[in-house]
C-alpha positions as CSV (number, residue, x, y, z in Angstrom):
1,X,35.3,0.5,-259.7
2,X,31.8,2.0,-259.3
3,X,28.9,1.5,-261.3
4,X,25.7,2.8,-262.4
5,X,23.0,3.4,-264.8
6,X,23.0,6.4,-266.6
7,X,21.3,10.0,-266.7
8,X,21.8,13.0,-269.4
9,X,24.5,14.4,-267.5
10,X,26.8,11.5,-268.6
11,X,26.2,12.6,-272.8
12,X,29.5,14.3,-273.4
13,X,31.3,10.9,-271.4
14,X,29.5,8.2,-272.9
15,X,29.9,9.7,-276.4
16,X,33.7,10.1,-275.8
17,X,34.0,6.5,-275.1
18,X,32.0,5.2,-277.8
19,X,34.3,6.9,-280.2
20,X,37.0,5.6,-278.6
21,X,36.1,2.5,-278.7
22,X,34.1,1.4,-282.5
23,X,34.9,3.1,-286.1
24,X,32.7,5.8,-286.9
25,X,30.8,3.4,-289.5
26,X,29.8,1.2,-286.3
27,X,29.8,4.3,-283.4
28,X,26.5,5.9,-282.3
29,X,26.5,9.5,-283.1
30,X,26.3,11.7,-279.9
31,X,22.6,13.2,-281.3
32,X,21.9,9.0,-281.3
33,X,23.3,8.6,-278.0
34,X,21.0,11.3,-276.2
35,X,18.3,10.2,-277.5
36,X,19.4,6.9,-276.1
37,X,19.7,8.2,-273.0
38,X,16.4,10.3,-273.3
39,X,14.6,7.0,-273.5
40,X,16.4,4.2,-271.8
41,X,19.0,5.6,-269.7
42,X,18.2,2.7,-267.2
43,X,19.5,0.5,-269.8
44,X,23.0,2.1,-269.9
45,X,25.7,0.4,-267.2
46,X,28.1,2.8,-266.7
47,X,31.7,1.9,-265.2
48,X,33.8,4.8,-263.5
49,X,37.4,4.7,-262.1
50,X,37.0,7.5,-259.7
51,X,35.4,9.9,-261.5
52,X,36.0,8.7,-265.4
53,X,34.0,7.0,-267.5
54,X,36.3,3.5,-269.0
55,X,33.5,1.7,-269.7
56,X,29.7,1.0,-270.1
57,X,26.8,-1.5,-271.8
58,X,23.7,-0.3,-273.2
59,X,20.8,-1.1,-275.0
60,X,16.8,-1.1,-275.2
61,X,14.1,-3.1,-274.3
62,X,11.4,-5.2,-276.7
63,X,8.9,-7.2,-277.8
64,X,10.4,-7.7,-281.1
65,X,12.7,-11.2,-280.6
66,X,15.7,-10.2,-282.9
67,X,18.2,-7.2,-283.0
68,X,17.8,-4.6,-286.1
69,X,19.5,-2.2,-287.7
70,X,16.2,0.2,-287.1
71,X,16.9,-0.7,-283.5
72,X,20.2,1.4,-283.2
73,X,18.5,4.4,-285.0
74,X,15.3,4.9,-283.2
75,X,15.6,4.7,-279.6
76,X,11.7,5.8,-279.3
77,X,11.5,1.7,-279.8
78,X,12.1,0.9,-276.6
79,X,9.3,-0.3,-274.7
80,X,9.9,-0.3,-271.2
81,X,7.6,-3.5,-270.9
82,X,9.3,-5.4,-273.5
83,X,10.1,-9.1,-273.4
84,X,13.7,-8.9,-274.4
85,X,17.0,-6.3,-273.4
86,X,18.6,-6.1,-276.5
87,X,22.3,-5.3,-276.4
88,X,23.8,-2.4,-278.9
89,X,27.5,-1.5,-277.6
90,X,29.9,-3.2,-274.9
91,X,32.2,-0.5,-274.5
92,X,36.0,-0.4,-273.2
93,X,38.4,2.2,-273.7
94,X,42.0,0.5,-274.7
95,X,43.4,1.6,-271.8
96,X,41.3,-0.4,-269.3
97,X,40.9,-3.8,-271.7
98,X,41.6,-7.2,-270.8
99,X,40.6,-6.8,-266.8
100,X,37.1,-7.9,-267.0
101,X,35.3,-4.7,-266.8
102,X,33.1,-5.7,-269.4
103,X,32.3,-9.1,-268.6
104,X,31.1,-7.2,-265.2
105,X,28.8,-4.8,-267.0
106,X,27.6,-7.8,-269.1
107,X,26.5,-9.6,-265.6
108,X,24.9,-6.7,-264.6
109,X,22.7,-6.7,-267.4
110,X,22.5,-9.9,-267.3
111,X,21.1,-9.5,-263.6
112,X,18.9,-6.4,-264.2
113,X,17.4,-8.6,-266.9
114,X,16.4,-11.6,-265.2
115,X,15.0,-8.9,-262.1
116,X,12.6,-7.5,-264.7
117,X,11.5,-10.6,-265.4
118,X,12.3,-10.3,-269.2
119,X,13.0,-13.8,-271.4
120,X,16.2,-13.0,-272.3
121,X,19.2,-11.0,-273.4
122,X,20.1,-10.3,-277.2
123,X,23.5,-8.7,-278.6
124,X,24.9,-9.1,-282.0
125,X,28.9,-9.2,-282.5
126,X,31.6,-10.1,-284.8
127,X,33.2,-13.8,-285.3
128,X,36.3,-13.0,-283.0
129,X,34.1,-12.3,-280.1
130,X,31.0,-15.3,-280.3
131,X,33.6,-17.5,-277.9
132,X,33.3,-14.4,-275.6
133,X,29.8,-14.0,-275.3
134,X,29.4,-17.7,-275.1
135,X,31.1,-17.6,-271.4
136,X,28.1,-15.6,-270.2
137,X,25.7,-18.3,-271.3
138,X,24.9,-16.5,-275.4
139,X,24.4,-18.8,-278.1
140,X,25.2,-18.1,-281.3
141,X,22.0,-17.6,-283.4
142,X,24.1,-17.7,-286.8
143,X,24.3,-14.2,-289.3
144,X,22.4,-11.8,-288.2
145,X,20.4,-9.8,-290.8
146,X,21.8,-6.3,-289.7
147,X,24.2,-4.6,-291.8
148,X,25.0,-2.1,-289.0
149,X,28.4,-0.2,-290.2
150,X,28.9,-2.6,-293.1
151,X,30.0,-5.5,-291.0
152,X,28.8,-8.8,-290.8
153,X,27.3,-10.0,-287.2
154,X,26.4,-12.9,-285.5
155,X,23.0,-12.6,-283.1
156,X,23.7,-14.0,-280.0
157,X,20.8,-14.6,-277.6
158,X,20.4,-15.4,-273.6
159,X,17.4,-17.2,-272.8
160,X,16.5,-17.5,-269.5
């Protein structure tokens, strides 16, 4: 398995896997996702068997110490300097599941994180998965207060 960050040539893949892999309440659009990519695509770890995409992490970098709603919908947020990586999709298409190709996009996060010399990691996710998160070394901060898709979420934070 290779992987990379990302650039604008990887739109139509990473927007195919997103749907694939959240309900379109929860899934960024593919207008959301280039802009994502227009302004972090350094914060998008991308996994490829041979040439497909199966899975990838992303998110933005900031000041601001928990995750928002407003975060997911305005990637002109990010501040490249920021303090924390904040974590918006950990993405696997079904196919590829349950062979830790997540957990090694999560270390390299993780990893690029702690190079940039940022305080931390945060990620918000649903009850089933806290346990999961928790093997990387994320605590569970209780309910967070985004309302992202109508779902409830915990925030789960790294520190370093």
């Amino acid at each position: 398995m290779n992987i990379r960050t990302a650039t604008i040539k990887d739109l139509e893949a990473v927007t195919s896997v997103e749907a694939e892999c959240f309900p379109p309440a929860e899934a960024a659009t593919r207008e959301e996702l280039a802009e994502r990519l227009k302004y972090y695509a350094d914060h998008f770890w991308l996994m490829f068997d041979g040439d497909k995409l199966i899975a990838f992490v992303d998110g933005f970098v900031t000041d601001e110490e928990d995750l928002t709603d407003e975060m997911y919908a305005k990637a002109q947020l990010h501040n490249e300097n920021g303090a924390w990586q904040m974590i918006f999709g950990v993405n696997t298409i079904p196919a590829y599941r349950k062979h830790g190709y997540a957990g090694e996009l999560i270390k390299c996060a993780i990893e690029d994180a702690r190079k940039q010399e940022r305080k931390g990691l945060v990620l918000t996710c649903k009850d089933h998965l806290v346990h999961y998160y928790a093997k990387f070394g994320f605590e569970n901060e209780g309910v967070s207060e985004s309302e992202h898709g109508g779902v409830k979420w915990n925030q789960m934070r790294l520190k370093f």
